[in-house]
N, C-alpha and C positions, 0 to 999 in steps of 0.2 A: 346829797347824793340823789341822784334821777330814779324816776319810778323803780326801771330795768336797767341791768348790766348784762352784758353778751359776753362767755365764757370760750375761748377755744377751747374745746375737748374732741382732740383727736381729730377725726374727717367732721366733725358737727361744730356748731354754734350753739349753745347750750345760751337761752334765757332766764337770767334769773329777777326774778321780782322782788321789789322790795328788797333789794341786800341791803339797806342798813337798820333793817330789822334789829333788835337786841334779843339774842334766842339765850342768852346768859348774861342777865342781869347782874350777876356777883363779879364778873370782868368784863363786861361791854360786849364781849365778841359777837360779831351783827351775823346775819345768813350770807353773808358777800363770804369773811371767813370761814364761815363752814366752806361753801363750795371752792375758795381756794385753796383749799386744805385737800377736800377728798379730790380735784385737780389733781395735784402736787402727789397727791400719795397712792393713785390711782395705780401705777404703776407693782405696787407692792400689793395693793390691797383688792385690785379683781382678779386676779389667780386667785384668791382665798373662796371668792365669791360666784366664779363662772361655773354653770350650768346646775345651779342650784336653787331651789322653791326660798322664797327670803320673806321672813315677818318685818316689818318696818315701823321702827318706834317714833312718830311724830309728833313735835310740840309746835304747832302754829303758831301759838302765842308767847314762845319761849318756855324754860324749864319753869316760872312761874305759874305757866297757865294748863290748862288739861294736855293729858298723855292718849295718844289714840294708838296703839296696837293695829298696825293693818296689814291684813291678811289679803284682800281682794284685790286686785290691780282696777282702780278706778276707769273709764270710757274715757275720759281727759288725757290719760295719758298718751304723750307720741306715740306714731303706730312703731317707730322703731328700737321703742323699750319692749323686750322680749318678754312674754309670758309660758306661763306652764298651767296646765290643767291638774288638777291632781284628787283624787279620791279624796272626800271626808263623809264621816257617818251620815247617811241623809241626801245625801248630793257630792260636790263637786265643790272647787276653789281653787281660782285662777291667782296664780302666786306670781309677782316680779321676780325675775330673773336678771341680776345684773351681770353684761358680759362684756362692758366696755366703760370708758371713762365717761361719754357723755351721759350714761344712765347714771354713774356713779351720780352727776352733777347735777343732775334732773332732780334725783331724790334729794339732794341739797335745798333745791329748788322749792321742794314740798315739804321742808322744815324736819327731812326725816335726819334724827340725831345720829341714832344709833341702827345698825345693821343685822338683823340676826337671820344665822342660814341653817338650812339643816343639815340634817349628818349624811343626806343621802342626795343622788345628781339626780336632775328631772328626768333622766331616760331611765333610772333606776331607783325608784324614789324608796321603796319597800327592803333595799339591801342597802344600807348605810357604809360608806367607807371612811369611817372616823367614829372614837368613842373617847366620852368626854367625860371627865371627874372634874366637878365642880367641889371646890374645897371653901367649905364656905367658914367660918369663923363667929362663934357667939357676938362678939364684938368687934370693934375694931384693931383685932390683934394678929397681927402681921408676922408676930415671931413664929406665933402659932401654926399659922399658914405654912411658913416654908420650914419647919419641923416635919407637917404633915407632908411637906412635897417631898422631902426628902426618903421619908419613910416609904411615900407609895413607888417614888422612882426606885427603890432597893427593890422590893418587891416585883415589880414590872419587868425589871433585871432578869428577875429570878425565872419569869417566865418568858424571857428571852423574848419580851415586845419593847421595841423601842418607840420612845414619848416624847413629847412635847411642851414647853411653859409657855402660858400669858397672864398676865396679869389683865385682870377683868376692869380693872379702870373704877370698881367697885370696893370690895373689900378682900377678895381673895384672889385665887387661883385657879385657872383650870388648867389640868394636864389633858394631853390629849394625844389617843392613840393612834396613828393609819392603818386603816384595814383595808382587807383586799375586794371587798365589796361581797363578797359571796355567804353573808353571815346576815339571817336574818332581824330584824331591832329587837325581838322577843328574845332570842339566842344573846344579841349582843348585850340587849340589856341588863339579860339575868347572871353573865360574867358579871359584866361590870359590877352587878350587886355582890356576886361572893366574893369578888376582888376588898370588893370596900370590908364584907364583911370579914375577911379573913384579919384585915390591916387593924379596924377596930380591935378586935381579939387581941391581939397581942399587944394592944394599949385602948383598954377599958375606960382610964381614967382622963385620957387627954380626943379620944376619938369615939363617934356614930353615926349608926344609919338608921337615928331615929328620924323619921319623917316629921313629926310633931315637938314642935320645939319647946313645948312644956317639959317633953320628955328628954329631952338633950343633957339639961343640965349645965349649962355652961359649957359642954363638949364642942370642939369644933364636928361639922356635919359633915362627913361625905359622902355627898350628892350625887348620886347616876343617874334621877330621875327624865334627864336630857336623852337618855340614850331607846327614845320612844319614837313610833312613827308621827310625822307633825309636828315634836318636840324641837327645838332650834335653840342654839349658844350663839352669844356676843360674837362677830364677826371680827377677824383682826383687824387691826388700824380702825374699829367705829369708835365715835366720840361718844362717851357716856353723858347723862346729863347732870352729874354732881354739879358740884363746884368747883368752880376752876378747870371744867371741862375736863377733865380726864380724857384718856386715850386707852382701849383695852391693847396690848402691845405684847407680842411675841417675844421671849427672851430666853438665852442659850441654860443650859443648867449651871455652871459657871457664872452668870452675872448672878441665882439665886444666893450665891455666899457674898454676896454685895449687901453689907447691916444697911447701908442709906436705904436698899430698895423695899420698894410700898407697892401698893397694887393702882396706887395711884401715881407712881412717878412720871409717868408720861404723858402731857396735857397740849388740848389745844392751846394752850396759851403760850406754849414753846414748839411751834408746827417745827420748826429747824429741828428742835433736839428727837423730836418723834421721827423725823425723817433720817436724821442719821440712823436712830435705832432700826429703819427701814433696812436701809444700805448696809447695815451690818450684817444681813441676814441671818440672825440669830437662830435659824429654825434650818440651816446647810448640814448642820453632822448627822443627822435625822434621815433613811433612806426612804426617797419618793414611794417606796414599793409599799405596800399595806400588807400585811400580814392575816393569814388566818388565826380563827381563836380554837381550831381541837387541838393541835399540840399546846397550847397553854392553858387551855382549859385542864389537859392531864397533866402537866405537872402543876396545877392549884391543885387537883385534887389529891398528888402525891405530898404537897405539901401541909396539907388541909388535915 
């Protein structure tokens, strides 16, 4: 394979270097397929992504070699990869903004694996319209997981917000709420926390919102800690960097009474079967509109 390959994406030519790179050693797949994956799923996967500040998980060297966390959109990049400015303690940090397929391909480009955005859009970065429970699990126990999903979707019910599944491509679950934007991350995050805390209550022995995992106890953990200004979730359709490349992937509540399904079932290594799960749009019965949190906040406390 030649130094570079040239990528149509959309009105651009996307460069990529080195695509036979091996950025996952455990199945070969080179940077060529990454970028013809997030190509290919581009479609499904920048509406998740557009108008939003994004951290960017990069292994240059493949999942073997160091992980860089990037926050700042380097000077090398095109000038027509969009950036945002955004407030952090101290200063300032200019965050990627992906709002098209050749950006998707670029970051391909830059070895970045995984996608993570935050809860809020760069013209309103301080009112988040999304709120995420990360369902995380002691070990690798999947029963657990969708016990818990099920439990918090009854709940959520209750407070007449409708939610969302992915499987994190990791070892759980995030449910995830739409909000209507006008709830500050302080406001959203402290729901989120008597949400988790109510859920634990009423199962002590299999759920917590212990932060400290000495103190968990084998408890699976439910996590809101995402729901902070800055804080960012796994973006759908990004490739994890397990093994066997995982896919974090969107799924209806109905596919969760599926025993096969894992949090890893959907991998780069079957880009087809991730695309269909695309095409399925598993995330349609779900209404676009976001919802505020003071009617649900009063009945948690009616039920509380």
């Amino acid at each position: 394979m030649s130094d570079t390959i040239t990528i149509r994406a959309g009105r651009r030519a996307v460069t990529v270097h080195r695509p036979g790179k091996v950025l996952f050693p455990d199945c070969g797949l080179t940077k060529a397929d990454l970028a013809d994956y997030y190509r290919r799923v581009a479609a499904f996967m920048v509406p998740q992504l557009r108008d939003r500040p994004l951290m960017l998980e990069r292994r240059p060297d493949g999942t073997g070699g160091p992980r860089f966390m990037q926050k700042e959109t380097p000077e090398h990049y095109p000038d027509w990869v969009r950036r945002v400015r955004v407030a952090k303690e101290g200063g300032t940090v200019t965050h990627t903004v992906c709002d098209n397929t050749a950006t998707l391909v670029h970051l391909a480009d830059q070895a970045c694996l995984t996608i993570h955005r935050w809860l809020s859009r760069a013209d309103r970065v301080e009112w988040p319209d999304r709120l995420v429970f990360d369902l995380d699990p002691a070990g690798d126990d999947f029963p657990a997981v969708r016990e818990a999903a099920y439990r918090l979707g009854e709940l959520l019910d209750q407070l007449r917000l409708p939610s969302t599944l992915m499987t994190t491509g990791s070892k759980g679950l995030h449910v995830i709420v739409p909000l209507d934007g006008n709830t500050t991350f302080d406001d959203s995050r402290a729901f989120a926390r008597d949400v988790a805390e109510t859920l634990a209550e009423r199962r002590p022995d299999e759920l917590t919102t212990a932060v400290r995992k000495e103190a968990r106890g084998g408890r699976l953990f439910l996590d809101v800690g995402r729901n902070a200004y800055a804080q960012t979730a796994v973006a759908p359709w990004s490739v994890r960097p397990g093994e066997g490349a995982p896919v974090a992937a969107p799924i209806s509540w109905e596919q969760l009474d599926d025993k096969e399904l894992t949090a890893r079932t959907w991998a780069l290594t079957d880009p087809d079967g991730v695309l269909e799960q695309a095409r399925a749009n598993p995330w349609s019965g779900v209404t676009s509109r976001g919802r505020a949190l003071g009617p649900a906040r009063r009945r948690l406390r009616a039920l509380r």
